[in-house]
DRENLUM-340722 format. One record per residue (C-alpha): z, y, x; residue number from 1; residue in three letters. Coordinates in nm, 3 decimals, always signed. Layout:
BEGIN
<zz=Z; yy=Y; xx=X; seq=NUM; type=ALA>
...
This chain:
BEGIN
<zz=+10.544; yy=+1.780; xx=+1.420; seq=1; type=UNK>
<zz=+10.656; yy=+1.906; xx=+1.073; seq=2; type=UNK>
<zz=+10.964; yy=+1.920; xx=+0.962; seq=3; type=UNK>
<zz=+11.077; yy=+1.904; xx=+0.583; seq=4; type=UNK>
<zz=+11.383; yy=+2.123; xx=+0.488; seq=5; type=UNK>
<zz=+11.507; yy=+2.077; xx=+0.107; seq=6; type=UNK>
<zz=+11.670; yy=+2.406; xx=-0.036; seq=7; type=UNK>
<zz=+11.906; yy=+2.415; xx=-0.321; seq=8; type=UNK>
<zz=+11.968; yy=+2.759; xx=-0.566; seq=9; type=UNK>
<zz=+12.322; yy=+2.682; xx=-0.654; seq=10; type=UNK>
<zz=+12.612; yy=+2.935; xx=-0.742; seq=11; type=UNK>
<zz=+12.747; yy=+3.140; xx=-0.449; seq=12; type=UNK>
<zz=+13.032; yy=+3.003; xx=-0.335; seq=13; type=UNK>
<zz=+13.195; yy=+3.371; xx=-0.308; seq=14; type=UNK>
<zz=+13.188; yy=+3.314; xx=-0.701; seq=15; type=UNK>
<zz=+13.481; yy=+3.172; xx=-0.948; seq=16; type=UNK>
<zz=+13.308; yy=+2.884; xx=-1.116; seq=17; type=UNK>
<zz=+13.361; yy=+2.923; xx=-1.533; seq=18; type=UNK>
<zz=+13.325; yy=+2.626; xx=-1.732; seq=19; type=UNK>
<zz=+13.070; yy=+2.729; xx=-2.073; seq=20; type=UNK>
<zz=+13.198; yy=+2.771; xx=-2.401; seq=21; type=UNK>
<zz=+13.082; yy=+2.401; xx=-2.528; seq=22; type=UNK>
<zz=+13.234; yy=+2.245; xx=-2.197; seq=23; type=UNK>
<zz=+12.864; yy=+2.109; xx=-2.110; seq=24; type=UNK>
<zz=+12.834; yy=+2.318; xx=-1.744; seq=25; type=UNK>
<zz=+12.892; yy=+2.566; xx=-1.591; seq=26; type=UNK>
<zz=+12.805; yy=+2.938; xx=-1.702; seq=27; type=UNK>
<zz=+12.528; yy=+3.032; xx=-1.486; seq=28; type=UNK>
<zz=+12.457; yy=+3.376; xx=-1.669; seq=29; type=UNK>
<zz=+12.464; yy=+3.676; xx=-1.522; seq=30; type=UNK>
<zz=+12.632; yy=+3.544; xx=-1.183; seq=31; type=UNK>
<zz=+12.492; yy=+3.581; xx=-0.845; seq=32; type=UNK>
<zz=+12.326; yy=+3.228; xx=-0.754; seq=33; type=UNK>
<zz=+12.212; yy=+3.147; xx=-0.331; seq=34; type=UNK>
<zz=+12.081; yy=+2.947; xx=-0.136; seq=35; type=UNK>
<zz=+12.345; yy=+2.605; xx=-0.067; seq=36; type=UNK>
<zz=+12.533; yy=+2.642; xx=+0.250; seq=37; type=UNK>
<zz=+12.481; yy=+2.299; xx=+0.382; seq=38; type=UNK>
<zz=+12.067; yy=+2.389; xx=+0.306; seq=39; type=UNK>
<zz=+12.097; yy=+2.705; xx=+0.583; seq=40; type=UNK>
<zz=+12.247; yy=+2.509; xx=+0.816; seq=41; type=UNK>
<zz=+11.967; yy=+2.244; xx=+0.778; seq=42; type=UNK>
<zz=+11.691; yy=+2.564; xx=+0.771; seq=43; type=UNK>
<zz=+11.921; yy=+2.699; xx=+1.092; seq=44; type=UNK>
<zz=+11.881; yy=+2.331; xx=+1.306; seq=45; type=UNK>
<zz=+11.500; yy=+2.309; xx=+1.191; seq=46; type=UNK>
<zz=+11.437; yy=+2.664; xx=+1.339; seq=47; type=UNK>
<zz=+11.601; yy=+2.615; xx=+1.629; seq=48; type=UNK>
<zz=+11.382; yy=+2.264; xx=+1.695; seq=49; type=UNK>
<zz=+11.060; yy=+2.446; xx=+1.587; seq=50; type=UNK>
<zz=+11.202; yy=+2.742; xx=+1.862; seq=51; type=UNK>
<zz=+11.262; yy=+2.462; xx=+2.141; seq=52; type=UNK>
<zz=+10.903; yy=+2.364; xx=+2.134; seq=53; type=UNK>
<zz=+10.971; yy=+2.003; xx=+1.936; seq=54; type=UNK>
<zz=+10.816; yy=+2.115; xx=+1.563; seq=55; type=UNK>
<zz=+10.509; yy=+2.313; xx=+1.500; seq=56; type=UNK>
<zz=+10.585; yy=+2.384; xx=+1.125; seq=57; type=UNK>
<zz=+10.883; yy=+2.454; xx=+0.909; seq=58; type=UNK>
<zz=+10.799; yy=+2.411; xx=+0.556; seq=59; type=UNK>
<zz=+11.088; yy=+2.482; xx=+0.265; seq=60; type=UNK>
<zz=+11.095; yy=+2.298; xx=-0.055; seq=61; type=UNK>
<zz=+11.287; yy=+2.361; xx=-0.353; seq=62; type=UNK>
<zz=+11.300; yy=+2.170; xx=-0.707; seq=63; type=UNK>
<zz=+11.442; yy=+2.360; xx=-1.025; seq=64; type=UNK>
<zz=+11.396; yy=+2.624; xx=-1.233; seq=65; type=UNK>
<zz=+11.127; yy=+2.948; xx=-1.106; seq=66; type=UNK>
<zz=+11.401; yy=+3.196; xx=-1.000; seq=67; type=UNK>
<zz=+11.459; yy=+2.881; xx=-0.718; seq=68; type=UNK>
<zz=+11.139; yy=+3.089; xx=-0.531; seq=69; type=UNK>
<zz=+11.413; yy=+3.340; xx=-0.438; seq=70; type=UNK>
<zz=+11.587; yy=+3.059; xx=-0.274; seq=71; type=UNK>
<zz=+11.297; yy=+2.960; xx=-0.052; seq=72; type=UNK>
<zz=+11.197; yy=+3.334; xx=+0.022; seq=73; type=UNK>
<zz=+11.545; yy=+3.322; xx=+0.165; seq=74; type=UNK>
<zz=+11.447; yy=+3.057; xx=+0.412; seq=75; type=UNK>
<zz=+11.108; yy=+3.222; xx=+0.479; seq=76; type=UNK>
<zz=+11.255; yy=+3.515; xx=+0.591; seq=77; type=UNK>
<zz=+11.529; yy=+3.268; xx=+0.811; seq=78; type=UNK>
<zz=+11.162; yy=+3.204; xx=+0.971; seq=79; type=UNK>
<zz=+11.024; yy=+2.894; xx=+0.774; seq=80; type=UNK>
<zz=+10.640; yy=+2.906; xx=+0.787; seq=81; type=UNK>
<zz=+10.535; yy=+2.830; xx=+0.426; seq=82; type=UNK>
<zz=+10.731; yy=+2.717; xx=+0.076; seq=83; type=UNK>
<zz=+10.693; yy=+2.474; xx=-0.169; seq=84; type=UNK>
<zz=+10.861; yy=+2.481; xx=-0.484; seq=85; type=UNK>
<zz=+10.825; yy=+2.200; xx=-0.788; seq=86; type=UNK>
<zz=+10.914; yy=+2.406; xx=-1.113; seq=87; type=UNK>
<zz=+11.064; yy=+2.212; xx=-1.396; seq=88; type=UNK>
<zz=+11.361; yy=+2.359; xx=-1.666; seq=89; type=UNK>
<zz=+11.465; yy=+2.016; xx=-1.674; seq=90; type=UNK>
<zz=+11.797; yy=+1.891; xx=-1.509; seq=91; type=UNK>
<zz=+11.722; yy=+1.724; xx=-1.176; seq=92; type=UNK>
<zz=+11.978; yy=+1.464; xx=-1.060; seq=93; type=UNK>
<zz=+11.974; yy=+1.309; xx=-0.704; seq=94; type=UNK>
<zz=+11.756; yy=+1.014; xx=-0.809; seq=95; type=UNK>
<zz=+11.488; yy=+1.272; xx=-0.926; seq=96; type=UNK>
<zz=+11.512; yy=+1.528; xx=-0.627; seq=97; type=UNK>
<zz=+11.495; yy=+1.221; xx=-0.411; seq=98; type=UNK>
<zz=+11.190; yy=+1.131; xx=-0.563; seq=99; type=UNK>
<zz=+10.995; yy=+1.476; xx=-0.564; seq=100; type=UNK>
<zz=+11.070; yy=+1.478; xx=-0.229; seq=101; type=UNK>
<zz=+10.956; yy=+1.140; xx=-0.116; seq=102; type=UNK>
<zz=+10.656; yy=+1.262; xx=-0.342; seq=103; type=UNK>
<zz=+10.608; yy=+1.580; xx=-0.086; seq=104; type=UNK>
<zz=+10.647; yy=+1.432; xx=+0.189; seq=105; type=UNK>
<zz=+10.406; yy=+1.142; xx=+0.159; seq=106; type=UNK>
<zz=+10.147; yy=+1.452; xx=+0.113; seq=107; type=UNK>
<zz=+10.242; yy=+1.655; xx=+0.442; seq=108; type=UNK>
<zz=+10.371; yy=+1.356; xx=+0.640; seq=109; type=UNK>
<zz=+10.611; yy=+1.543; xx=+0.829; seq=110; type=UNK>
<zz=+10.838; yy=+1.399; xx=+1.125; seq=111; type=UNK>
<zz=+11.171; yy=+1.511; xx=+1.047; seq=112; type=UNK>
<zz=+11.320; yy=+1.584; xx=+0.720; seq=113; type=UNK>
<zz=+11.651; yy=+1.779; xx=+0.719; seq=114; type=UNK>
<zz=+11.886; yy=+1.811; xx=+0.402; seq=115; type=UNK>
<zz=+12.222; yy=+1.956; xx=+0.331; seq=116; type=UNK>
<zz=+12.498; yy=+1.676; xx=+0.336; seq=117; type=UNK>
<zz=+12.588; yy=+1.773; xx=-0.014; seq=118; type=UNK>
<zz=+12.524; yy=+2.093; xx=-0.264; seq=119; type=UNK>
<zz=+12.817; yy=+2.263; xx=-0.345; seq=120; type=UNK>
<zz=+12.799; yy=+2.277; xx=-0.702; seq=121; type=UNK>
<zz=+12.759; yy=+1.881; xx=-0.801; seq=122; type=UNK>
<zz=+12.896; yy=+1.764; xx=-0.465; seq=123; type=UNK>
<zz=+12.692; yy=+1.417; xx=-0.510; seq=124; type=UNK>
<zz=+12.640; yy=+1.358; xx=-0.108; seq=125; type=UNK>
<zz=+12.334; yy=+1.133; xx=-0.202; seq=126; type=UNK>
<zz=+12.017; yy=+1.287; xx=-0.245; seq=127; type=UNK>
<zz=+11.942; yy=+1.244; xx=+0.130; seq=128; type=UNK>
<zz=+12.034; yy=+0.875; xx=+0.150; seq=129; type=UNK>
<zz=+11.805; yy=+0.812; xx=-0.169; seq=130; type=UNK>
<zz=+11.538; yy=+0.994; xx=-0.005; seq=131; type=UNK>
<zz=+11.577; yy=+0.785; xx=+0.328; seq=132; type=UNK>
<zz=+11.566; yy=+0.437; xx=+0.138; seq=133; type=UNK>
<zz=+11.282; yy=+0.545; xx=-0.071; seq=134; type=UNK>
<zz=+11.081; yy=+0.633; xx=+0.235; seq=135; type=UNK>
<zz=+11.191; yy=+0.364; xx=+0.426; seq=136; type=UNK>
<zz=+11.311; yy=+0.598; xx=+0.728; seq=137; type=UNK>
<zz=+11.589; yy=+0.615; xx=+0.960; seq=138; type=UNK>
<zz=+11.862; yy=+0.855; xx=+0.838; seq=139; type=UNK>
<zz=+12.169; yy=+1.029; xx=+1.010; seq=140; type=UNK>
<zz=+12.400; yy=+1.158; xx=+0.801; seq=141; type=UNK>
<zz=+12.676; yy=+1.413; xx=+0.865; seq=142; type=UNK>
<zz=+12.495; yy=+1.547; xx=+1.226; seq=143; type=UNK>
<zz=+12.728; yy=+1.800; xx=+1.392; seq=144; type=UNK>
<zz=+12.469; yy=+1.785; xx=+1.681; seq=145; type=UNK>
<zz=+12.109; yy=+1.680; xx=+1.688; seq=146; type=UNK>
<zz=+11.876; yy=+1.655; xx=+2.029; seq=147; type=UNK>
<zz=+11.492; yy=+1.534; xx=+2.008; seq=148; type=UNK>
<zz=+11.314; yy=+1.383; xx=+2.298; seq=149; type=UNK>
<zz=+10.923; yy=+1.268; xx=+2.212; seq=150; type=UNK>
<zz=+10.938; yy=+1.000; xx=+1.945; seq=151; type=UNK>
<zz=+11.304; yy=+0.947; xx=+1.903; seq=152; type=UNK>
<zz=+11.623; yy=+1.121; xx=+1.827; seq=153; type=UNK>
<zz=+12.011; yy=+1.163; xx=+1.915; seq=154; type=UNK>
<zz=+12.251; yy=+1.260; xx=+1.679; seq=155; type=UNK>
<zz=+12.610; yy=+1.304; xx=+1.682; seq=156; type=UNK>
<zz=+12.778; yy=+1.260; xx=+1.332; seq=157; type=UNK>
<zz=+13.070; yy=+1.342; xx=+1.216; seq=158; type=UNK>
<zz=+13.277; yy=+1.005; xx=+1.089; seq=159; type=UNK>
<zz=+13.633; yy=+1.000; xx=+0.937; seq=160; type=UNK>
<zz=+13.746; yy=+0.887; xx=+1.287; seq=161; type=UNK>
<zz=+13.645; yy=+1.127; xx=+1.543; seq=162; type=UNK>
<zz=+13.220; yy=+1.204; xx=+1.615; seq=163; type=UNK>
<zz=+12.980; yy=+0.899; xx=+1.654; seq=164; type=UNK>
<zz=+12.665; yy=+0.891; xx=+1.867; seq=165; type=UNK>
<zz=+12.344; yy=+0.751; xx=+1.728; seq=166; type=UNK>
<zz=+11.959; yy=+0.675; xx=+1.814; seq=167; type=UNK>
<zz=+11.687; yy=+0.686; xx=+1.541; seq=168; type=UNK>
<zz=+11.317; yy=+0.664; xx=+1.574; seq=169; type=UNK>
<zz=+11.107; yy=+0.935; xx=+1.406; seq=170; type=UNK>
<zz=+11.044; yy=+0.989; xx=+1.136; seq=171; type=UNK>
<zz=+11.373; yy=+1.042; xx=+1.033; seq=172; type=UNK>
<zz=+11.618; yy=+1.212; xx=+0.802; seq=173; type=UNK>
<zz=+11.947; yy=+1.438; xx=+0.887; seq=174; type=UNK>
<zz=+12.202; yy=+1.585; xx=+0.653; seq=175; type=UNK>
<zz=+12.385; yy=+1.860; xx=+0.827; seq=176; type=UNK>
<zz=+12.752; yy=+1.927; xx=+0.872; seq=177; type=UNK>
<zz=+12.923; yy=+2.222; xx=+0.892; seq=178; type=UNK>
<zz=+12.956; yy=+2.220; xx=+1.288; seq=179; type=UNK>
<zz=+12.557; yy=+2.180; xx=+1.311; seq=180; type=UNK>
<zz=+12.478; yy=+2.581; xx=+1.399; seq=181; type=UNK>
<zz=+12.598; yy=+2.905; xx=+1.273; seq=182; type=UNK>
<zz=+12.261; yy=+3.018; xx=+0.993; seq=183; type=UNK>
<zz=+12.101; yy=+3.353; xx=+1.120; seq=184; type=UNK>
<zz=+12.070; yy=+3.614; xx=+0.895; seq=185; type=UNK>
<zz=+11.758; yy=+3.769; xx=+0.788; seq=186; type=UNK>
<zz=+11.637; yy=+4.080; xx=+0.942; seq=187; type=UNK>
<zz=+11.522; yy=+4.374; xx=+0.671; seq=188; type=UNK>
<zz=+11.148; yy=+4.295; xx=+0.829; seq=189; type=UNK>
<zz=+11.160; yy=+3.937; xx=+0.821; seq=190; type=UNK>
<zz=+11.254; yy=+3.968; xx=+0.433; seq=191; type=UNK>
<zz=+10.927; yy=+4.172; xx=+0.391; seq=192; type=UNK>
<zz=+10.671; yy=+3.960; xx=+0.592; seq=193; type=UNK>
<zz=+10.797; yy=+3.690; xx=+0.377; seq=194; type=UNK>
<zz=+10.751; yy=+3.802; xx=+0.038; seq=195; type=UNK>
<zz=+10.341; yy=+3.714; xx=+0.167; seq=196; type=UNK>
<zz=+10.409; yy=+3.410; xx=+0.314; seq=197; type=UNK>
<zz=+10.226; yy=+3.088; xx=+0.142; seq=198; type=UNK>
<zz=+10.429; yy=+2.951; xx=-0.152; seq=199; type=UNK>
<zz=+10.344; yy=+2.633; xx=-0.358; seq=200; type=UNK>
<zz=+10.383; yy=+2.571; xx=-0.675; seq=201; type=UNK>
<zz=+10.387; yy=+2.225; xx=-0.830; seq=202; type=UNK>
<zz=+10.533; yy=+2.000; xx=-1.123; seq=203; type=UNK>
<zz=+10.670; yy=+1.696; xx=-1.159; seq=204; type=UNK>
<zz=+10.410; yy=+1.546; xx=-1.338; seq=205; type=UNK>
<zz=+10.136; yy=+1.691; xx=-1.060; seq=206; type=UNK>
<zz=+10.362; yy=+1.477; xx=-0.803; seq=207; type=UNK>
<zz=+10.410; yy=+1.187; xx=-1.056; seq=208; type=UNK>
<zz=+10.771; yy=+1.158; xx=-1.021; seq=209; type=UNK>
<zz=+10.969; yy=+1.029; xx=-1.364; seq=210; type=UNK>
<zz=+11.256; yy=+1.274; xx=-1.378; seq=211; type=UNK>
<zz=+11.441; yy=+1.116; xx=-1.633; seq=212; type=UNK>
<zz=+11.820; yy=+1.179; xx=-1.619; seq=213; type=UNK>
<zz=+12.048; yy=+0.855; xx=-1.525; seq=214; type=UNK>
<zz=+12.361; yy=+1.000; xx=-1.596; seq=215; type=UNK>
<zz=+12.492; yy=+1.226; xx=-1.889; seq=216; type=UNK>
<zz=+12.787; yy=+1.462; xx=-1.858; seq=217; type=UNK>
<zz=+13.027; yy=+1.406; xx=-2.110; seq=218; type=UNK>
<zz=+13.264; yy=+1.697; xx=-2.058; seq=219; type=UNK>
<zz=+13.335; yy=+1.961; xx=-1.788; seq=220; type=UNK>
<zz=+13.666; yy=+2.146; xx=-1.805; seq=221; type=UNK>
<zz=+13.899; yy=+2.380; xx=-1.593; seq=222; type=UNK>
<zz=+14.145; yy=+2.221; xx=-1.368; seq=223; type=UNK>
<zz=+14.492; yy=+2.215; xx=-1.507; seq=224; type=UNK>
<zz=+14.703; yy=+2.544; xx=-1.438; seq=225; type=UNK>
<zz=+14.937; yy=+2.429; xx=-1.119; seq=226; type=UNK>
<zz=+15.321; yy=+2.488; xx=-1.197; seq=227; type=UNK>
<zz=+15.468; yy=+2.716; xx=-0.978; seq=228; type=UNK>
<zz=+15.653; yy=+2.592; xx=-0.638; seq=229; type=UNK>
<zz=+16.076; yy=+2.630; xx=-0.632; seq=230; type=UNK>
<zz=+16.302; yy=+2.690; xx=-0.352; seq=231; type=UNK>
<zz=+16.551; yy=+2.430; xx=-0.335; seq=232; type=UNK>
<zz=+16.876; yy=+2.522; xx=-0.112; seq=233; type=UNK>
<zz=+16.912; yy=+2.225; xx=+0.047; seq=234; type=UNK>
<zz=+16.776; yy=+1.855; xx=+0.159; seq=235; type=UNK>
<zz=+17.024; yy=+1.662; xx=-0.070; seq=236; type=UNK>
<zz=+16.883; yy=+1.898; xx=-0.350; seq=237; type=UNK>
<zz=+16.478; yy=+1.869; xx=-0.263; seq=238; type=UNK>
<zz=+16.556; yy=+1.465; xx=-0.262; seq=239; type=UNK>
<zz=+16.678; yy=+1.499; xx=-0.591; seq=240; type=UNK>
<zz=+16.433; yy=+1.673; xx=-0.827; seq=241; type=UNK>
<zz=+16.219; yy=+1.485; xx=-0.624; seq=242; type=UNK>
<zz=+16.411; yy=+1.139; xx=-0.745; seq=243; type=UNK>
<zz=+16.486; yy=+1.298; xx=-1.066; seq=244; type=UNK>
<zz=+16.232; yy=+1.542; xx=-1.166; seq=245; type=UNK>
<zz=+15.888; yy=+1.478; xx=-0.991; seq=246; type=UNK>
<zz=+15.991; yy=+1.105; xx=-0.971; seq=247; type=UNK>
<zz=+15.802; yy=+1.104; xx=-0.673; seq=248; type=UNK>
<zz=+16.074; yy=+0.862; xx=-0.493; seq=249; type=UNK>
């Protein structure tokens, strides 16, 4: 069995987003970009299947600009077995990544597909349950635990009330949750062996996926500046800039 892990460059999350000076985006120069943390956990969980005996491949895929070949090098040297990477400058919403992928993945036919939950910088949670519906597939969402046996698969999710068990047939799509796994790190020669590892490189148009965008962002700006908190002395007073002040009550 294959299995199909989608990898997103996005910026590290150790770095202070900054809105640009047109209030289009956000300024991507000169800051350190990474591999989405949701995406390692999904690499993580497809290593450990391929490790248990249950996948023979792990293949990484990518869509975005070229420096996104860093990005899958990262999950080459996790221990996926190949790349593939569909370069466009253009801006890819859900819709469109959904697409590619469905694109790839009629080409390899793999058995599992595995996707972050949601990327950190647009926070769209979507792009795996497009994928699923496009492909026709099974999907569980939100897996805090996953466990394959032959031709089907049980997943726990996490759901706003507690975990829920599920049964899908395979093929199938997951998006991972934080309690999936704890990512590896890359060993020094792991990074090496896979800077000669097979990478793919393909288009859009090679895949013939319409990438148009759906949406248009009219403005991005910074969060309002919170007011600093106030020690009140007592209960009768905190009740009354709350009545009075915050008109909260």
């Amino acid at each position: 069995m294959k299995i199909l892990v989608a990898v997103k460059r996005v910026l590290d999350y150790n770095v202070k987003a900054r809105v640009n000076a047109d209030g289009t985006g956000i300024d991507l120069a000169n800051v350190k970009m990474s591999m989405n943390p949701f995406d390692e956990i999904a690499v993580e969980e497809a290593l450990r299947i391929k490790e248990a005996g249950k996948a023979d491949e792990v293949i990484a895929v990518s869509m975005g600009v070229k420096q996104s070949q860093e990005t899958i090098r990262t999950a080459l040297a996790m221990g996926a077995d190949r790349g593939i990477l569909v370069e466009t400058d253009n801006e890819l919403q859900p819709l469109a990544i959904a697409k590619l992928l469905a694109a790839i993945a009629a080409r390899e036919e793999p058995g599992l597909v595995i996707v972050g939950k949601q990327a950190i910088d647009d926070d769209s949670n979507q792009t795996g349950q497009m994928f699923a519906a496009l492909m026709d597939w099974p999907q569980a969402t939100f897996a805090s635990k996953v466990d394959i046996d032959g031709d089907s698969m049980k997943v726990t999710r996490e759901v706003d009330g507690g975990l829920e068990s599920i049964q899908v047939s395979l093929p199938a799509l997951i998006t991972t949750d934080l309690r999936l796994n704890e990512p590896r790190y890359a060993k020094l020669p792991n990074i090496m062996k896979a800077k000669k590892k097979q990478l793919d490189v393909l288009t859009p148009e090679e895949l013939e996926v319409d990438i148009s965008p759906r949406l248009v962002t009219v403005k991005v700006e910074e969060p309002p500046t919170r007011k600093a908190g106030e020690i009140v002395g007592s209960v009768a007073e905190l009740v009354d800039k709350l009545r009075n002040e915050a008109k909260v009550i």
